[in-house]
C-alpha positions as CSV (number, residue, x, y, z in Angstrom):
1,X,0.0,0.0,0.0
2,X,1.0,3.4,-0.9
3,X,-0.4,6.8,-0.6
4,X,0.4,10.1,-2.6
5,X,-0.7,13.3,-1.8
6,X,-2.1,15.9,-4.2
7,X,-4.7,18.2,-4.5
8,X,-8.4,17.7,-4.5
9,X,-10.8,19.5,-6.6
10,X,-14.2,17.7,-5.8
11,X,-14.4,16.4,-2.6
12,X,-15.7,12.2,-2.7
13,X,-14.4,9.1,-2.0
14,X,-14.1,6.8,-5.6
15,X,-12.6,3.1,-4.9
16,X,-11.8,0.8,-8.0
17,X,-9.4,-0.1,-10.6
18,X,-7.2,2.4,-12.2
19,X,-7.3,2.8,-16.0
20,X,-4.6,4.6,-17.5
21,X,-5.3,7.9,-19.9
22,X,-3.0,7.0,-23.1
23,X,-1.9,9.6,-24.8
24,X,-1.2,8.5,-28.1
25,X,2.6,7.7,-29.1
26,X,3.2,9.8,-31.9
27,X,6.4,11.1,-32.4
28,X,6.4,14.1,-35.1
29,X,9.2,13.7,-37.2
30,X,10.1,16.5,-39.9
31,X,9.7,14.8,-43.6
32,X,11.1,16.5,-46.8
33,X,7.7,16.5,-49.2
34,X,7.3,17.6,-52.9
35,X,3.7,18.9,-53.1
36,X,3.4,21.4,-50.7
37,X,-0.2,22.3,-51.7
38,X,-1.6,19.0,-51.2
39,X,0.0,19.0,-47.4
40,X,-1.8,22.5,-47.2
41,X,-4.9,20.5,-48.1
42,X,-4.1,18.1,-45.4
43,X,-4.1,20.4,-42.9
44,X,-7.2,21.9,-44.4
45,X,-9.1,18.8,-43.9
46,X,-8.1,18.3,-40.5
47,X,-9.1,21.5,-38.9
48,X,-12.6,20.7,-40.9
49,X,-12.6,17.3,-39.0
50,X,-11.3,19.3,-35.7
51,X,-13.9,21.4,-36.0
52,X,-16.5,18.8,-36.5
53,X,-15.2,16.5,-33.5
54,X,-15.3,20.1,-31.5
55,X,-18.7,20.6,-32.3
56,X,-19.8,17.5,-31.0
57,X,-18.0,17.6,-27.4
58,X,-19.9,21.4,-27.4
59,X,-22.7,20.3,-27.5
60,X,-21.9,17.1,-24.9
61,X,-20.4,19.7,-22.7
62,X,-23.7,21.8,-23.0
63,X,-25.8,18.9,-21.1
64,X,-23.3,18.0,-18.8
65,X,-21.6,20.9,-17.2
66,X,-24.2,23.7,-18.7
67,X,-23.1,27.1,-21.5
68,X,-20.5,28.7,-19.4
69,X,-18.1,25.7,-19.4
70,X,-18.6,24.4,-22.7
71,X,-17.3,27.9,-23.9
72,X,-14.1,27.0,-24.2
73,X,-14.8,24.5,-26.6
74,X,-16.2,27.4,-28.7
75,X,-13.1,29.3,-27.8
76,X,-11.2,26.2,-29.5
77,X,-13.2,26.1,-32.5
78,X,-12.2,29.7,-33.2
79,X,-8.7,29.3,-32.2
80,X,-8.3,27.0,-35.1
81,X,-9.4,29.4,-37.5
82,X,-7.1,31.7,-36.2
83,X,-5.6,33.4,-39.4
84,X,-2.2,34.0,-37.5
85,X,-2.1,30.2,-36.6
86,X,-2.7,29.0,-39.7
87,X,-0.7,31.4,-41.5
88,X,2.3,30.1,-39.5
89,X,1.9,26.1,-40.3
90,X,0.8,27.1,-44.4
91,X,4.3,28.9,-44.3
92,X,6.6,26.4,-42.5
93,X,5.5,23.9,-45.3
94,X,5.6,25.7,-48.1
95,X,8.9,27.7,-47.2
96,X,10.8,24.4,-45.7
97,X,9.0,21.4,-47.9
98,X,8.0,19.4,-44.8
99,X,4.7,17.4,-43.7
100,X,2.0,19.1,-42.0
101,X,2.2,17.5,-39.0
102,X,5.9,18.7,-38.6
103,X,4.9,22.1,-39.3
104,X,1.5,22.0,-36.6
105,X,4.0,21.2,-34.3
106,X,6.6,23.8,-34.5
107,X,3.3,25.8,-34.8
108,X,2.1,24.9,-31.7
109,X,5.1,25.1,-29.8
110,X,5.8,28.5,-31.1
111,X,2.3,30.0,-30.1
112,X,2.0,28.1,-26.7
113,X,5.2,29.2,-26.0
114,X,4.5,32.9,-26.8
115,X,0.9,32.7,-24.7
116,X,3.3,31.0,-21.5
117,X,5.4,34.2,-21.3
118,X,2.3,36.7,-21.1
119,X,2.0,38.5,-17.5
120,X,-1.9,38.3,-18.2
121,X,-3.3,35.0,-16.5
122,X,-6.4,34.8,-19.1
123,X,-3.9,35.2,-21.9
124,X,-1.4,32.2,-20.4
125,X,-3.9,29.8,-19.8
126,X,-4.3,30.2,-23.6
127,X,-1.3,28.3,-23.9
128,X,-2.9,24.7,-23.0
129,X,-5.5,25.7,-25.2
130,X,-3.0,25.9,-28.5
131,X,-1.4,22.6,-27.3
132,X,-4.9,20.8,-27.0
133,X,-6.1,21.9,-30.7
134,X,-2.9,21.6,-32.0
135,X,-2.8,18.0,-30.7
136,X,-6.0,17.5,-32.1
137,X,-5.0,18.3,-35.6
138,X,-2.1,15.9,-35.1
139,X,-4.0,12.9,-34.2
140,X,-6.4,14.1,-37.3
141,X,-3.5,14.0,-39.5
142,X,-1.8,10.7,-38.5
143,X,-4.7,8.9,-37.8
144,X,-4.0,8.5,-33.7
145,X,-6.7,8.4,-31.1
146,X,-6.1,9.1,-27.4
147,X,-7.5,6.1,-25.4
148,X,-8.3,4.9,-22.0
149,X,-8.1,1.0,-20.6
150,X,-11.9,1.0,-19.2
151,X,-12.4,-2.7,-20.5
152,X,-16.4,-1.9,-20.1
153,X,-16.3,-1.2,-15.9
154,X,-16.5,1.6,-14.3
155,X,-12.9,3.3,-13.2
156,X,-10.5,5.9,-11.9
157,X,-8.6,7.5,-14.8
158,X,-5.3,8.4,-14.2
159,X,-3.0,10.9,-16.8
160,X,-0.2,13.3,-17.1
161,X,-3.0,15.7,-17.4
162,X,-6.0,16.3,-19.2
163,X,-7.3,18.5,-21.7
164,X,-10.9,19.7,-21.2
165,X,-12.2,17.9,-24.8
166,X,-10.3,14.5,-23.0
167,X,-12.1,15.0,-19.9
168,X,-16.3,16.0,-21.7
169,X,-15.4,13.0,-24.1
170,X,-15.4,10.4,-21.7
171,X,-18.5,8.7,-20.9
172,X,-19.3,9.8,-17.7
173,X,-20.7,6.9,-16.3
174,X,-18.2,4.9,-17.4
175,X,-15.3,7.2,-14.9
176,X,-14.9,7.2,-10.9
177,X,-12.7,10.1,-10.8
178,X,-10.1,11.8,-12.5
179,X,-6.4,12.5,-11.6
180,X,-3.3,13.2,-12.6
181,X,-0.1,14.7,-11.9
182,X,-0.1,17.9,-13.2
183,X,-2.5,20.6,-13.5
184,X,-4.2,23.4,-11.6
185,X,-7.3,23.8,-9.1
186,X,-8.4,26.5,-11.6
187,X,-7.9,24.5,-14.8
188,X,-10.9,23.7,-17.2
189,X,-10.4,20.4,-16.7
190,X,-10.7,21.1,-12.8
191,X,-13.8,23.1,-13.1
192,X,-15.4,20.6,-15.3
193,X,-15.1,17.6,-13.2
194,X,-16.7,19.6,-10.4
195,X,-19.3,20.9,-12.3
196,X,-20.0,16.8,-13.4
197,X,-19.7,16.1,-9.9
198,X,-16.6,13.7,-9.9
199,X,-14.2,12.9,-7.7
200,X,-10.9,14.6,-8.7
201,X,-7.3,15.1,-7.2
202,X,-4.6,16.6,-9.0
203,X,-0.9,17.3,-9.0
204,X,0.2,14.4,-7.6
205,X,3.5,14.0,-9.6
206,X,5.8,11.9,-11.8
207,X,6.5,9.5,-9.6
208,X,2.8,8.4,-9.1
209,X,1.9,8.2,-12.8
210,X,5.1,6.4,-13.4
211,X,4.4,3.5,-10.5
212,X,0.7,3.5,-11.5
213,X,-0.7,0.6,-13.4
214,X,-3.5,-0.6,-15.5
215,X,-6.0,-2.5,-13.7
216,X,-4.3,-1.6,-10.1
217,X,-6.6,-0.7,-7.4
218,X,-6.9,2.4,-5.7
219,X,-8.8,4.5,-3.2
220,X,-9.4,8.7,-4.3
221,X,-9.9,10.7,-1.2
222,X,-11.2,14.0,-2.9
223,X,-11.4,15.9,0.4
224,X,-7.7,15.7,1.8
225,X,-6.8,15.2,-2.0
226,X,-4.8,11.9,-1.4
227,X,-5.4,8.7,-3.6
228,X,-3.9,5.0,-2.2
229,X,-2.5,3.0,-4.4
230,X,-2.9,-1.1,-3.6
231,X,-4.7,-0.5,-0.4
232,X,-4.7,-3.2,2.7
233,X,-8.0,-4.8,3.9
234,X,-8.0,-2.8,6.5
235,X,-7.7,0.7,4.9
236,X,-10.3,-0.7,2.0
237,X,-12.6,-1.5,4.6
238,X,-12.3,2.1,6.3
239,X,-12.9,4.1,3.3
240,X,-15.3,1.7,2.3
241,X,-17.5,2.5,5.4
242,X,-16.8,6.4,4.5
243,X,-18.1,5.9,0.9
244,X,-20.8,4.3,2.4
245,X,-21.9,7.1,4.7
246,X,-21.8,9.5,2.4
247,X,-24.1,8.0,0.3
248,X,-26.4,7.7,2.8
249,X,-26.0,11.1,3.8
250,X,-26.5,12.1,0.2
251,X,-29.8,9.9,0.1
252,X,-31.7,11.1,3.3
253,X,-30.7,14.6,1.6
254,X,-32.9,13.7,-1.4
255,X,-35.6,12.7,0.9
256,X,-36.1,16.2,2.3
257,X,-36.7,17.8,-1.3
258,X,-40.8,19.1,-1.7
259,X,-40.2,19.2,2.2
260,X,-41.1,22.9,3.5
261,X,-38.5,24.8,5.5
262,X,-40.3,25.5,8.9
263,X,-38.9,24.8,12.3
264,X,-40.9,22.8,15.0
265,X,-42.2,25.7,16.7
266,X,-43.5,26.6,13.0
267,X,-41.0,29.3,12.0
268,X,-41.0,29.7,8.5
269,X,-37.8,30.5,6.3
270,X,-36.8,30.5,2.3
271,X,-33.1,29.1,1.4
272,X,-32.1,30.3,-1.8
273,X,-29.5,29.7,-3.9
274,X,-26.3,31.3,-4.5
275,X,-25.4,31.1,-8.6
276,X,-22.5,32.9,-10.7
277,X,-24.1,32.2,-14.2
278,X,-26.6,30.6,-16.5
279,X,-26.0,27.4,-16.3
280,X,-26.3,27.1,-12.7
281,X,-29.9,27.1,-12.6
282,X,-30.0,23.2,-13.1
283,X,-28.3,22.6,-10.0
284,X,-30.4,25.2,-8.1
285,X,-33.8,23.3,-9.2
286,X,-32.3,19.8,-8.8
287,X,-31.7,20.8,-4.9
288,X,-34.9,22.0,-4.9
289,X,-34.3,25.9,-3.8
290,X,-36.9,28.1,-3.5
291,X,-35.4,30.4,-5.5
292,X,-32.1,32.7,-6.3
293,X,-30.9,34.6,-3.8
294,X,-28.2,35.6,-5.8
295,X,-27.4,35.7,-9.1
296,X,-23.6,37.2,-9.5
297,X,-24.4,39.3,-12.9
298,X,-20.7,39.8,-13.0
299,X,-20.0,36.3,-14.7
300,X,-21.3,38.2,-18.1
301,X,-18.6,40.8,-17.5
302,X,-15.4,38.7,-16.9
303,X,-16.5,36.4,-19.8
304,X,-16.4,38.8,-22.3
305,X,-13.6,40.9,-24.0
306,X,-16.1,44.4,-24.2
307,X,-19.0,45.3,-22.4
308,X,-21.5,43.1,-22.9
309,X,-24.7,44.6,-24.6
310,X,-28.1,45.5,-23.5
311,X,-29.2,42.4,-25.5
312,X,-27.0,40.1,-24.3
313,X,-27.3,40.7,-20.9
314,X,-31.3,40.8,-21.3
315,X,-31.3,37.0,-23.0
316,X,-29.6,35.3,-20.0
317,X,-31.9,37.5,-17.5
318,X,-35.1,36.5,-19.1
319,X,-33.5,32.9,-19.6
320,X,-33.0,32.5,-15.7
321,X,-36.4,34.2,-14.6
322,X,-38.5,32.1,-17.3
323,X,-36.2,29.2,-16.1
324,X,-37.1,29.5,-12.2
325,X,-41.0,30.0,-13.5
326,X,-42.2,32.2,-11.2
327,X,-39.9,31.7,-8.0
328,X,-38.1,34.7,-6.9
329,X,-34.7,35.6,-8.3
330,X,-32.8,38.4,-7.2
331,X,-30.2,39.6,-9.7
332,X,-27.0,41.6,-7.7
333,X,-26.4,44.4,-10.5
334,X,-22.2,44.6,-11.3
335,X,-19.7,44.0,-8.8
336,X,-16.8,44.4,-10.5
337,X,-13.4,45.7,-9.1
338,X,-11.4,44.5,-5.9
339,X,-10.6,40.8,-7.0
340,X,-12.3,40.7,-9.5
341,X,-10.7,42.9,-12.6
342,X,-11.7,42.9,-16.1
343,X,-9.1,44.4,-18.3
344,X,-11.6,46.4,-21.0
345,X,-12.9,48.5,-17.5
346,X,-9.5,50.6,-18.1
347,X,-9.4,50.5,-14.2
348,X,-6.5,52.9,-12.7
349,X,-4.2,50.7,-10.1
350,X,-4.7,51.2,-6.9
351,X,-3.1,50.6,-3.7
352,X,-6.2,49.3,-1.6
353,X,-9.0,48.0,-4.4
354,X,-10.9,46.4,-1.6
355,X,-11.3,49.9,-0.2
356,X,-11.3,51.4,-4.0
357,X,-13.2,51.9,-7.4
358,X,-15.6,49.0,-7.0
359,X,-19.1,47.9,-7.4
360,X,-21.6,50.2,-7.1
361,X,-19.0,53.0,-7.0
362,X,-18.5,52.3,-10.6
363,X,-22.4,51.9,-11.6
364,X,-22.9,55.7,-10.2
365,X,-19.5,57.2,-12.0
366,X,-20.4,55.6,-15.2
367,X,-23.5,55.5,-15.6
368,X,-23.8,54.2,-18.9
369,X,-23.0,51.3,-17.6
370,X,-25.0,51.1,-15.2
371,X,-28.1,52.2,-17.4
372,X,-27.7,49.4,-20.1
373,X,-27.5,46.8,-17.1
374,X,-30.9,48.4,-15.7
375,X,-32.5,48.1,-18.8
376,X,-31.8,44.4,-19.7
377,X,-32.9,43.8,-15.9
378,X,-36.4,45.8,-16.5
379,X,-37.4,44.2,-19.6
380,X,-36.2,40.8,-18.1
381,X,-38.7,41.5,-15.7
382,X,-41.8,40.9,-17.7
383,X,-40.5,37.0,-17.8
384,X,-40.7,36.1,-14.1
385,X,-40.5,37.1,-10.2
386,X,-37.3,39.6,-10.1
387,X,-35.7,41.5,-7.4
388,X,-32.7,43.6,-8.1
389,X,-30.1,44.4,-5.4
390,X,-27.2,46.5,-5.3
391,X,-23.9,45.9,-3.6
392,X,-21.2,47.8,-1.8
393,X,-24.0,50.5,-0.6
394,X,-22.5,52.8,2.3
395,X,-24.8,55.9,2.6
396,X,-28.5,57.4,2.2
397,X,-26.9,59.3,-0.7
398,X,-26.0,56.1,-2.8
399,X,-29.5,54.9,-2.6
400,X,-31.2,58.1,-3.6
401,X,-29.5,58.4,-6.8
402,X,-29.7,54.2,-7.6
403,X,-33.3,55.1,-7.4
404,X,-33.4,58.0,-9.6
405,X,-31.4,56.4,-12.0
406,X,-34.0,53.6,-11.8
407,X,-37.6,55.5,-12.4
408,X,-35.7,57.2,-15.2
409,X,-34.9,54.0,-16.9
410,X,-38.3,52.9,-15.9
411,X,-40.0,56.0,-17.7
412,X,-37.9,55.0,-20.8
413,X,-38.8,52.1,-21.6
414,X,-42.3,53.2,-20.7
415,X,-42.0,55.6,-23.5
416,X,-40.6,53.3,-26.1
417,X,-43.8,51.0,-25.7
418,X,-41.3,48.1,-24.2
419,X,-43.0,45.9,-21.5
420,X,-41.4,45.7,-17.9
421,X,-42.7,44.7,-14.4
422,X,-44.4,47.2,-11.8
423,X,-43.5,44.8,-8.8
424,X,-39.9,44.4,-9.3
425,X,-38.4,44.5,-5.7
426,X,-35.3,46.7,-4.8
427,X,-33.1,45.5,-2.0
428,X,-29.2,46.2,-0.9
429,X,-26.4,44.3,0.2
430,X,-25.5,44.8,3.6
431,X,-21.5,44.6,3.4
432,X,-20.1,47.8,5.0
433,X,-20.3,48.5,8.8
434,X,-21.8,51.7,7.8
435,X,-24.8,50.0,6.1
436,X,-25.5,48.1,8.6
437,X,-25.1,51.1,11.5
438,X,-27.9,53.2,9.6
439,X,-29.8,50.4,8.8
440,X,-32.8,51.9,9.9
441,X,-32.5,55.0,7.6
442,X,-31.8,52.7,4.5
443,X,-34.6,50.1,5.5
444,X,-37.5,52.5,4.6
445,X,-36.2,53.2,1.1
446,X,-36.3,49.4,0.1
447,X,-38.4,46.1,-0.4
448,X,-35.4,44.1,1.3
449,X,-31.8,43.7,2.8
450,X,-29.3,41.2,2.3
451,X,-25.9,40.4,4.1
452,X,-23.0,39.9,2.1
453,X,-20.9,38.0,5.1
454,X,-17.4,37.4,3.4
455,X,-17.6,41.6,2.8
456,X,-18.8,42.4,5.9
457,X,-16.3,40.2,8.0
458,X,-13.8,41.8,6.2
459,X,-14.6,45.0,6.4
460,X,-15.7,44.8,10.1
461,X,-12.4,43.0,11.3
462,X,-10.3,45.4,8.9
463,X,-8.8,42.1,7.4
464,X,-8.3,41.6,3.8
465,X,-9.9,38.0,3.0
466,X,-7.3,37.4,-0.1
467,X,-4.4,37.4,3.0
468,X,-3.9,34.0,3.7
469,X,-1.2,35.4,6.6
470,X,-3.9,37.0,9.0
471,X,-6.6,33.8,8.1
472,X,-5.9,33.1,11.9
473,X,-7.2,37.2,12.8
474,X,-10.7,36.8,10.8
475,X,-12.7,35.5,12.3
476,X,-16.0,35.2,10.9
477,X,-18.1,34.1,14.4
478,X,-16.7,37.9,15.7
479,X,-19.7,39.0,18.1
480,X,-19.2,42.4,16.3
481,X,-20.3,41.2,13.2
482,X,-23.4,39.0,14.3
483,X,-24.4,41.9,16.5
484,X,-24.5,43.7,12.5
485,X,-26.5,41.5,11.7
486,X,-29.1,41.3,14.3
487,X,-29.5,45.0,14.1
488,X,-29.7,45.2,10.5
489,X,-32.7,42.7,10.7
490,X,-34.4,44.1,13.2
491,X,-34.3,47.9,11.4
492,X,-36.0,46.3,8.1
493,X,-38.5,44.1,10.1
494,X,-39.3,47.6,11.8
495,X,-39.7,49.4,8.6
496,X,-41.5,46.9,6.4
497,X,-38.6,45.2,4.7
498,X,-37.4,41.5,4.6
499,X,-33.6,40.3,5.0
500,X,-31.7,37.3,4.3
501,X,-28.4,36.4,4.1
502,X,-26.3,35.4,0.8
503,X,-23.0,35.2,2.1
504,X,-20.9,32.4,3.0
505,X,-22.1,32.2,6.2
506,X,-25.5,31.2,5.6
507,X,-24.5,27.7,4.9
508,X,-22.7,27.7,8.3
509,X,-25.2,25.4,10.3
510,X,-23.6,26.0,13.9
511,X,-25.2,29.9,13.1
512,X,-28.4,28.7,11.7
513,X,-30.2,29.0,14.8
514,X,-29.1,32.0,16.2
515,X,-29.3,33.8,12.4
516,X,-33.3,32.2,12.9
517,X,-33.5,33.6,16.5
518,X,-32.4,37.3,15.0
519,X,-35.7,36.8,12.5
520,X,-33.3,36.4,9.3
521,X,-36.1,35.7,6.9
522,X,-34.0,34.2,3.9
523,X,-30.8,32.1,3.5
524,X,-29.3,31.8,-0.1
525,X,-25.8,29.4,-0.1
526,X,-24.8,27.4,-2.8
527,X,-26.9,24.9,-4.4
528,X,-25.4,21.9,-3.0
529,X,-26.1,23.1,1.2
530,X,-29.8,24.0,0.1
531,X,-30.9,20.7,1.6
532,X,-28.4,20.5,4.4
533,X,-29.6,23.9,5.7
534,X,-33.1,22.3,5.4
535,X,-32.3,19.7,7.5
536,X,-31.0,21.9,10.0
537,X,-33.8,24.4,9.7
538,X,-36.3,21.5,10.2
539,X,-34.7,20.2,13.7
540,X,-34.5,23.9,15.4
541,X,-37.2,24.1,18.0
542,X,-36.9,28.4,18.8
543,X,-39.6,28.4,21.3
């Protein structure tokens, strides 16, 4: 028996036989040729076959891990019409007289290389993404597939790495978990095997991969990220039993959905759910959420390289409220800046962003910006049960001119003939100590408050969240901020208006009962701890 120690990226337990990613062995060796237009004509035909074969895995990745993710595989089908790309492997065969898969490589390695050296992160992880087409057009043009050893059971795949296409080509129910010994938490590959909701552990290392066999068995431990290798009776046993209960735990889970959230005393209370984009929404109605409690409107921002337009933002709003049919969904406008940048905002640097140009700071300086996003909400309206709230709100003063700016985009669309919603409700974020301290005088102006913990902790304790050397200093149970809380709830219950909680915090269960005792009136966490906050809620007794 013998354990290794990486990374994990979905937290499960998978136990089986290892199967063994192949990459194909292809060596590219540079050939002298004579017809240099009918290589070009190779290569021609295998970005056409690329393309197809990409094509297909988009629209796999569509079903399986939803629009956002299968982007990339768009991304890829553009990168291989790329003019500069192609430009560079027409000339290295027509200039040197060598096969096309010579000159894809150089190609590749050339571009990949360039991409590697960029100090912008979006622009070097553009790098694997040359390498996987480019290895694409390879196997096209020698005829090579990649290949696992599944031999028709289900397994744990073990690679170097893999490419996103490797990982959405794989039949699913065919894989245990994934891992290898390279890669990155952030990776496609990474994201996509959470978003399919398999086990995963990466960066394990050369030494792994080269003792790992076909057919071997093996335990993956996606919590503490460690996979065993030939494991005892004993330690089989052990996980087996872990395995075990989780299933169970995920299976009285299930049994709680349709179930109402009331407490035994009969306190009522709606969990939401917490969602960064489009393709969420699957996961909030499989855990049966009431609704969205917030919908991070930023995703449409850092996934584009210009502003995105009225249009486009209006599509995936009315997409999500027709989606949810009718159940409330509260869209937070932009909340850009801080650590989140996106290059196109022409942001100046600044010392302190956390403290800087961010949010709704930005909405109210340009607020052209801030218009398109209001009108793409409005008319979104029309299609369901919509609540817009705005973030980073730290004075009367903010508020009153968010709602000007609102009735005047209201009136607008009013005079165009364009149909919106009259019972849209307006609610903050409550995320700055001074929201929270004049609660009462920002409760009266609005349908409902809700706290934006990780902010407010922050904030509060004066302790930056990205600092991994003061994690020890914030602490998020600090009386200072639950006693925020509890006076920000009980200033909009006094004036008429509802609050929840959206922050990280909600899904903290040890606080669920004392965030129900301060008359918190909403919880939204992420999809996954709806029905674990349900059960919780459920078993309170406040009386």
């Amino acid at each position: 028996m013998v354990k290794y120690q990486g990374k994990g990226v979905y937290g499960a337990v998978a136990i089986g036989k290892v199967a063994l990613f192949g990459k194909p062995d292809t060596v590219v060796k540079r050939e002298h040729i004579e017809d240099v237009n009918a290589e070009w004509k190779r290569v021609v035909a295998a970005v056409e076959a690329a393309t197809a074969q990409l094509s297909e895995i988009y629209e796999k990745a569509l079903k399986e891990v939803g629009e956002a993710n299968a982007q990339i595989f768009e991304i890829h089908m553009m990168m291989l019409e790329d003019e500069d790309y192609n430009d560079s492997i027409k000339n290295i065969i027509e200039t040197q007289s060598v096969n096309a898969e010579y000159a894809v490589a150089v190609t590749s390695d050339n571009f990949s290389e360039m991409f590697a050296s960029m100090e912008d992160a979006y622009m070097q992880a553009r790098s694997a993404d040359i390498k996987d087409i480019s290895n694409r057009l390879i196997a096209n043009l020698s005829g090579t597939v990649d290949s696992a050893n599944t031999s028709g059971d289900k397994v744990i795949i073990c690679a170097n790495d893999l490419a996103p296409s490797e990982t959405v080509s794989m039949d699913k129910d065919m894989v245990l978990a994934f891992v290898t010994a390279h890669g990155s938490s952030n990776s496609h590959t990474a994201i996509l095997a959470r978003n399919m909701n398999i086990p995963a552990i990466i960066g394990l290392g050369d030494e792994w991969l080269a003792a790992t066999r076909d057919g071997q068995m093996a335990i993956v431990d996606g919590y503490d990220g460690v996979i065993i290798m030939d494991p005892d009776d004993e330690t089989l046993a052990s996980y087996q039993a872990k395995k075990d209960a989780d299933d169970e735990k995920k299976r009285l889970l299930l049994e709680l959905k349709g179930k109402e959230n009331v407490t035994l005393d009969g306190t009522r209370i709606n969990i939401y759910a917490n969602i960064g984009g489009v393709d969420n929404i699957g996961a909030v109605l499989a855990n049966d959420a009431g609704g969205i409690g917030l919908f991070r409107s930023e995703f449409l921002y850092l996934e584009n390289t210009d502003y995105p337009t009225e249009e486009q933002q209006f599509a995936a709003y009315k997409k999500v409220l027709e989606s949810m049919a009718g159940k409330k969904v509260i869209i937070r406008t932009l909340d850009i800046g801080a650590d989140k940048q996106v290059d196109y905002f022409d942001m100046k640097k600044e010392e302190n962003p956390a403290l800087g140009f961010r949010a709704i700071r930005i909405c109210l300086k340009r607020p052209e910006i801030f218009k398109t996003q209001l009108r793409a909400l409005y008319r979104a309206s029309a299609y369901g049960n919509l609540g817009i709230m705005f973030p980073m709100i730290t004075s009367v003063s903010e508020l009153t001119k968010i709602k000007a700016i609102c009735e005047e985009v209201k009136a607008e669309l009013k005079d165009q003939g364009i149909e919106y919603s009259e019972n849209v409700e307006i609610g903050i974020m409550i995320e700055t100590p001074a929201a929270a301290v004049i609660s009462d005088l920002l409760a009266p102006m609005v349908d409902f408050f809700s706290v934006g913990t990780n902010d407010l902790t922050q904030y509060t304790l004066a302790c930056d969240r990205q600092n991994s050397d003061i994690e020890e200093f914030c602490d998020t149970h600090h009386e200072a901020i639950l006693r925020l809380i509890e006076m920000s709830a009980k200033n909009a219950h006094a004036n008429g208006a509802w609050i929840g909680i959206c922050g990280e915090l909600a899904a903290d269960t040890s606080l669920t009962e004392r965030f129900l005792s301060m008359g918190i009136d909403e919880l939204s966490v992420s999809p996954t701890y709806v029905l674990k906050v349900r059960e919780v809620v459920r078993n309170i007794n406040l009386k």
